[in-house]
C-alpha positions as CSV (number, residue, x, y, z in Angstrom):
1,X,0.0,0.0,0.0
2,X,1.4,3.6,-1.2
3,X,0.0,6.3,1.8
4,X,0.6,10.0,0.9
5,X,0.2,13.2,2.2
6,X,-1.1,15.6,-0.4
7,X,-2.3,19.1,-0.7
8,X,-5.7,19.8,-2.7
9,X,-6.5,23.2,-3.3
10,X,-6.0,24.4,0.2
11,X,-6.8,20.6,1.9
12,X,-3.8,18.8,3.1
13,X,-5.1,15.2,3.9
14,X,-3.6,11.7,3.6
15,X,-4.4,9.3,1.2
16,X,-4.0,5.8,-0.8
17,X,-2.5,6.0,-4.0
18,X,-4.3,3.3,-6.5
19,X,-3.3,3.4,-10.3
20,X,-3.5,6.9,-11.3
21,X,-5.5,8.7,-8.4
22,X,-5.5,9.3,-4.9
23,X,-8.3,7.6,-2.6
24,X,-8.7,9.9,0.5
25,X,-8.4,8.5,3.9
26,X,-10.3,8.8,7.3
27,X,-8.5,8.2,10.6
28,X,-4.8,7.9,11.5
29,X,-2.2,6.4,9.0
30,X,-0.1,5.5,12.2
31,X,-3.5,3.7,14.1
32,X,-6.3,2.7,12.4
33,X,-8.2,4.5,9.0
34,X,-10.7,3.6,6.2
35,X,-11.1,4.2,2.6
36,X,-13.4,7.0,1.6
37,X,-15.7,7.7,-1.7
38,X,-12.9,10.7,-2.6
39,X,-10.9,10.1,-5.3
40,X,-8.5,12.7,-6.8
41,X,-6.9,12.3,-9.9
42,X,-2.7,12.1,-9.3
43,X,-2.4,14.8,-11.8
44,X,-4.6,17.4,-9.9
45,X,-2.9,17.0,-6.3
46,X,0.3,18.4,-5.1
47,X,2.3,15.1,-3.3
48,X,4.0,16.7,0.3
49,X,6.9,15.3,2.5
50,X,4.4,12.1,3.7
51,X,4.9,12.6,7.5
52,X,5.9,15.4,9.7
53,X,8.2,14.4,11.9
54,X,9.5,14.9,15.4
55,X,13.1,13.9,14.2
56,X,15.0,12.9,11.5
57,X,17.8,10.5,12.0
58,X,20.8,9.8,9.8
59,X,23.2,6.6,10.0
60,X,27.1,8.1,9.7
61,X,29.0,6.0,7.1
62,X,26.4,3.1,6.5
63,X,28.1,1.2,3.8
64,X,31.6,0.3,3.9
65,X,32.6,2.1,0.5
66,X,31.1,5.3,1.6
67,X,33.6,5.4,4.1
68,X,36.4,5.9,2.0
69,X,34.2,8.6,-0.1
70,X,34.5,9.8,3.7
71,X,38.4,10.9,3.3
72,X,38.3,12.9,0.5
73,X,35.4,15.0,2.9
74,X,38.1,15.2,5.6
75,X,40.4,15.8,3.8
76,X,42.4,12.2,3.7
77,X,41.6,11.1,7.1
78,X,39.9,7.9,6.6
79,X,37.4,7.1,9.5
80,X,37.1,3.5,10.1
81,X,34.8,1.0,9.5
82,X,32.2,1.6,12.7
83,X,31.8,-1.5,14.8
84,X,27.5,-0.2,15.9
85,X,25.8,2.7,14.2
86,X,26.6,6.1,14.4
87,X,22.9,8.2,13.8
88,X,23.2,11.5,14.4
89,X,19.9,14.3,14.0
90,X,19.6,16.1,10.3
91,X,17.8,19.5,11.0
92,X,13.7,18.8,11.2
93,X,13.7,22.3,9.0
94,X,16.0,20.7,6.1
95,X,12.6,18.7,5.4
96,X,10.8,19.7,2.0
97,X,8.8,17.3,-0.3
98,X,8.6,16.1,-4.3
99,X,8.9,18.5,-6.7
100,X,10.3,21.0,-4.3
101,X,13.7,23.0,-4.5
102,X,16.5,21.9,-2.7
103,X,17.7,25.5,-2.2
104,X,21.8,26.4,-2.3
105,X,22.9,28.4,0.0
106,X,23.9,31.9,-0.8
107,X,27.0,31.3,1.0
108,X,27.9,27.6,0.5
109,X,30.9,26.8,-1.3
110,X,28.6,25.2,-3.8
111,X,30.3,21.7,-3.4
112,X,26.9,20.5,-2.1
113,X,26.4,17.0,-3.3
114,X,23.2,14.5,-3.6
115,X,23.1,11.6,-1.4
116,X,19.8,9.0,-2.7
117,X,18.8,7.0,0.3
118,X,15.8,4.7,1.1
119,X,13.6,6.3,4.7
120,X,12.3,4.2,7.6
121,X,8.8,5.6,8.9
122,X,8.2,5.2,12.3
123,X,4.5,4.6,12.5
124,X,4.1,4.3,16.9
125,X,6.2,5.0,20.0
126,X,9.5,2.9,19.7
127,X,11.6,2.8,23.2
128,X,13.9,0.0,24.1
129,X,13.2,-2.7,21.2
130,X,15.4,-5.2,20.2
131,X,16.3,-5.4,16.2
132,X,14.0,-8.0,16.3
133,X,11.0,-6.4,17.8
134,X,12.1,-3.3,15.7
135,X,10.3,-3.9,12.1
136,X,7.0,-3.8,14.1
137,X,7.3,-0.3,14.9
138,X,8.1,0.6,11.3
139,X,4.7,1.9,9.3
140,X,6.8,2.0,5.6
141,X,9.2,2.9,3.7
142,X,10.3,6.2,1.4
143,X,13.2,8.0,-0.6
144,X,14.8,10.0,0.9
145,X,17.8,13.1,-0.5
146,X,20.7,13.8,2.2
147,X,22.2,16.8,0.8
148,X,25.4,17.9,2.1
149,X,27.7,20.7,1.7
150,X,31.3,19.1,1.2
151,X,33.3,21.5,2.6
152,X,30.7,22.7,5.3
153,X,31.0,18.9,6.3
154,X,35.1,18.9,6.6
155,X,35.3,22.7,8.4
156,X,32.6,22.4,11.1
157,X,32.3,19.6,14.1
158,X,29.3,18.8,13.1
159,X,26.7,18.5,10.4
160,X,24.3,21.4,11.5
161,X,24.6,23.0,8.5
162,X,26.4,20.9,5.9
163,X,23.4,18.7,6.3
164,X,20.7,20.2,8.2
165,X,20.5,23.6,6.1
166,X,16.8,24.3,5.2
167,X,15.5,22.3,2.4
168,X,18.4,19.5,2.4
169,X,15.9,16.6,3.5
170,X,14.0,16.0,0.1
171,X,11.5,13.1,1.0
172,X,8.6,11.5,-0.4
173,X,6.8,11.2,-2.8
174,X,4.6,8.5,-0.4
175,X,5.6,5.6,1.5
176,X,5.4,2.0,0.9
177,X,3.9,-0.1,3.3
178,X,5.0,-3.6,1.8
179,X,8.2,-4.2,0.6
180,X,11.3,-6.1,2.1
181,X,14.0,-2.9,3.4
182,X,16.9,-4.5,2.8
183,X,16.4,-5.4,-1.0
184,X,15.7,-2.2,-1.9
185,X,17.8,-0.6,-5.2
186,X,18.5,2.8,-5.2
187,X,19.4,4.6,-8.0
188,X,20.0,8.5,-8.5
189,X,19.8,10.5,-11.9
190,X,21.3,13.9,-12.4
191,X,19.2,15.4,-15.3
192,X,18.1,12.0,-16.3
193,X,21.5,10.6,-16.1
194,X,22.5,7.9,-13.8
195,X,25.1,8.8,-11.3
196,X,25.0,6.5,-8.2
197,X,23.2,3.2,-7.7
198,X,23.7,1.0,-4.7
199,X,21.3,-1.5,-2.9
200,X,19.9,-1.8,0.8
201,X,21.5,-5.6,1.3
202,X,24.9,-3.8,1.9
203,X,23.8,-1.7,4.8
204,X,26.8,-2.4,7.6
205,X,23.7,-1.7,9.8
206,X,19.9,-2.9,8.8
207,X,16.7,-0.6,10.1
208,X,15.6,-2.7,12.7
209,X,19.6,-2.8,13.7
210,X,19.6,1.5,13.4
211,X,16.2,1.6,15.1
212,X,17.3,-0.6,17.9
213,X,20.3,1.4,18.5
214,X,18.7,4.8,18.8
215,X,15.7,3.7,20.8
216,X,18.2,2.6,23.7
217,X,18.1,6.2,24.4
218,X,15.8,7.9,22.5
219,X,12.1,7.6,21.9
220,X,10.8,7.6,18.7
221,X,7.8,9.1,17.9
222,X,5.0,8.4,14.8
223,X,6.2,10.1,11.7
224,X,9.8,10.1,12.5
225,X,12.5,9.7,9.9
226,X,15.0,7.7,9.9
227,X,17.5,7.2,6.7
228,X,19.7,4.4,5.5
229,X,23.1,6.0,4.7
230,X,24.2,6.2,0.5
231,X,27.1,4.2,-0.8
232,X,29.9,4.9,-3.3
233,X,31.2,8.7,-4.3
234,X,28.5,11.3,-5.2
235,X,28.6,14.5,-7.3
236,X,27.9,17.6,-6.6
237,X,24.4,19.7,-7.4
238,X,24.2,23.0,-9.1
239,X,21.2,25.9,-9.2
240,X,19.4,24.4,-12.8
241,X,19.7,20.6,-12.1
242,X,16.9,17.9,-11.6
243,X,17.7,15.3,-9.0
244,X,15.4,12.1,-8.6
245,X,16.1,9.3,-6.2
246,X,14.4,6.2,-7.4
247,X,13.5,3.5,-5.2
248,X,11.7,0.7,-7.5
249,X,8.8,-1.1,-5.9
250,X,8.6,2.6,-3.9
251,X,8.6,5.5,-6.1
252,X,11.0,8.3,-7.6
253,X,11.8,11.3,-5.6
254,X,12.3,14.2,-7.9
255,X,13.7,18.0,-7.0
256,X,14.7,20.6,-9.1
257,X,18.0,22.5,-7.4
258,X,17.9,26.6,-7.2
259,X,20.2,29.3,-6.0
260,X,18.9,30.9,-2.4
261,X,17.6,34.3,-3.4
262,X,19.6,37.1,-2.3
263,X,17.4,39.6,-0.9
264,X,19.9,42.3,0.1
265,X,21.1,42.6,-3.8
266,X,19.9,45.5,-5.3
């Protein structure tokens, strides 16, 4: 089952997406809901990040060839292969949704680069659960875009802005209820061209192992985020250029890439 969040006319509601409309929902997506008579027609809706979440949670170096991509970002000093997962939080304000911009800093260095990942959504409370118990607390699955700014990534201690600046946590366009997370291909186009491809099975960490780890300490709420990590070396993004993150079996995630407006030029 494909649930979206989408905007019609002014209505934001949640629906099911059947061949080529949208079959409004009634109730929770995260408890229990029904169908509806309301169809809209996928054409005439506007498809929005799916869920609003609390938190968004990234896994640092999630497949092992990533992390020699890693020493070229700091500059030659190659991390090791972590021995448990490493999430750390991307901003809850870098969240946008399908078709919208991923916006370039003003005054980035303009190495910002895609990252095409697949998204756990939490879908109820998730404290203390073994990797085992773990996949019962996950509603679906998503694309998700983990944009970074290279060099904002190598200067600062952390990744508040090189991946939490507003806009650089493109997800959506709906999420897949029914589909096995760690067979999942995901491919990335840079104006239609294909420029990274990598597949769930070579996670060093699996969801439910991810999961697990940050509900030790941290309780997840319905809606929440949580990423799998990209693999291999990625390009960088430039004002002008489409990117789409395609996930088959879940959907394609496509956002156009645009220069933050400057609004002190004259």
């Amino acid at each position: 089952m494909k649930i979206a969040r989408f905007r019609s006319g002014r209505r934001v509601a949640f629906g099911v997406v059947m061949d080529d409309d949208v079959v409004e929902i009634r109730g929770s997506i995260y408890n229990r809901f029904r169908m509806t008579d309301t169809r809209h027609p996928i054409s005439e809706v506007t498809f929005l990040a799916p869920t609003e979440p609390s938190e968004i949670w990234c896994p640092g170096l999630n497949f092992a060839d990533h992390v020699e991509f890693a020493a070229t970002v700091l500059s030659g000093e190659a991390p090791s292969v972590p021995d448990h997962p490493n999430p750390w939080h991307k901003g809850r304000n870098a969240l946008t949704g399908p078709g919208e911009p991923i916006i370039i800093p003003k005054d980035s260095s303009g190495d910002v680069h895609y990252e095409g990942e697949a998204v756990a959504v939490i879908g109820k409370h998730c404290r203390r659960v073994t990797p085992s118990q773990a996949p019962r607390y996950i509603l679906g699955y998503t694309c998700g875009n983990d944009v970074s700014d290279r060099t904002w990534q190598g200067e600062d201690w952390t990744f508040w802005r090189a991946k939490g600046s507003d806009t650089f946590a493109p997800v959506g366009p709906w999420i897949e209820t029914d589909i096995d997370p760690q067979k999942l291909e995901m491919i990335v186009r840079l104006n239609g061209k294909e420029v990274q491809r990598c597949n769930s099975k070579d996670m060093l960490f699996t969801f439910p192992e991810i999961i697990s780890y940050i509900s030790q300490q941290v309780t997840l709420q319905p809606g929440d985020l949580v990423f799998s990590g990209a693999a291999g070396v990625t390009l960088p993004i430039k004002p002008g250029d489409i990117v789409e993150v395609d996930i088959p079996g879940i959907g394609v995630l496509s956002n156009p890439v645009a220069a933050e407006f400057d609004s002190s030029a004259s």
